[in-house]
N, C-alpha and C positions, 0 to 999 in steps of 0.2 A: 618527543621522540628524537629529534635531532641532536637534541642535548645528548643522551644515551648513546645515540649511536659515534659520538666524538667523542665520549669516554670510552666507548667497547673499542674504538680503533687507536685511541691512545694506548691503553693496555697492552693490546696486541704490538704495538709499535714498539711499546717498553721492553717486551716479551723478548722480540726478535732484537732487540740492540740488548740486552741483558746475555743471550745465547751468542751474539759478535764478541761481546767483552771477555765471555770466559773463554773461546775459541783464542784471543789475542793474548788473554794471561797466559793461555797453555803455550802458544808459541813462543812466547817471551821466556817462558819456565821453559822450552827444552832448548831454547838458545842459549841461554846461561847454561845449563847442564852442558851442552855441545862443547860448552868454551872451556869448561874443564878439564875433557877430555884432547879433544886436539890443540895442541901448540899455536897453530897457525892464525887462528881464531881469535884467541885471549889467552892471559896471564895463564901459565900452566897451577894446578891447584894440587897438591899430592893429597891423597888420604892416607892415612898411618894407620895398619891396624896393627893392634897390640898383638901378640901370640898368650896365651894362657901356658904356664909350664905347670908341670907337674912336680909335685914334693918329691922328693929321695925315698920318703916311704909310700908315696902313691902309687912310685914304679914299681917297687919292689912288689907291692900288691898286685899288681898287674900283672908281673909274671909271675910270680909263683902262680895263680888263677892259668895264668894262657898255662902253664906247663904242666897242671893240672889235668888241663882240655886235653892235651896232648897226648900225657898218659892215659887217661881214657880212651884216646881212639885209636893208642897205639894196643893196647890190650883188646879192645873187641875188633878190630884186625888181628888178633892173632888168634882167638878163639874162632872166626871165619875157615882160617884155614884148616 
């Protein structure tokens, strides 16, 4: 039984230092993150986001559609009245 019982409290030992480990990775992972963000901390890090443009014929789709919308609800506004 002794035997057993120094397996069941190793385990548990393993348990409780496995649950410290991730607790420290996370800290470690939001201190890096921390560092990107403010200057003072660490090396400043920029992120670049790209913008998506739109084709010449995408916009033109686009409006004609909005101005579409428009005249419709400039005509059932006017039937309202």
């Amino acid at each position: 039984m002794a035997f057993k019982d120094l397996i069941r409290g190793l385990r548990q030992t393993e348990q409780h230092l496995l649950k410290q480990l991730e607790s420290v990775r996370g800290a470690i992972s939001s201190l890096e993150l921390g560092s990107a963000v403010s200057p003072a901390i660490g090396a400043r890090r920029r992120i670049v986001r790209t913008r998506r443009r739109l084709s010449a014929k995408a916009r033109a789709a686009i409006s004609r559609a909005q101005k579409a919308r428009w005249a419709k609800q400039k005509a059932a506004a006017g039937k309202k009245s």
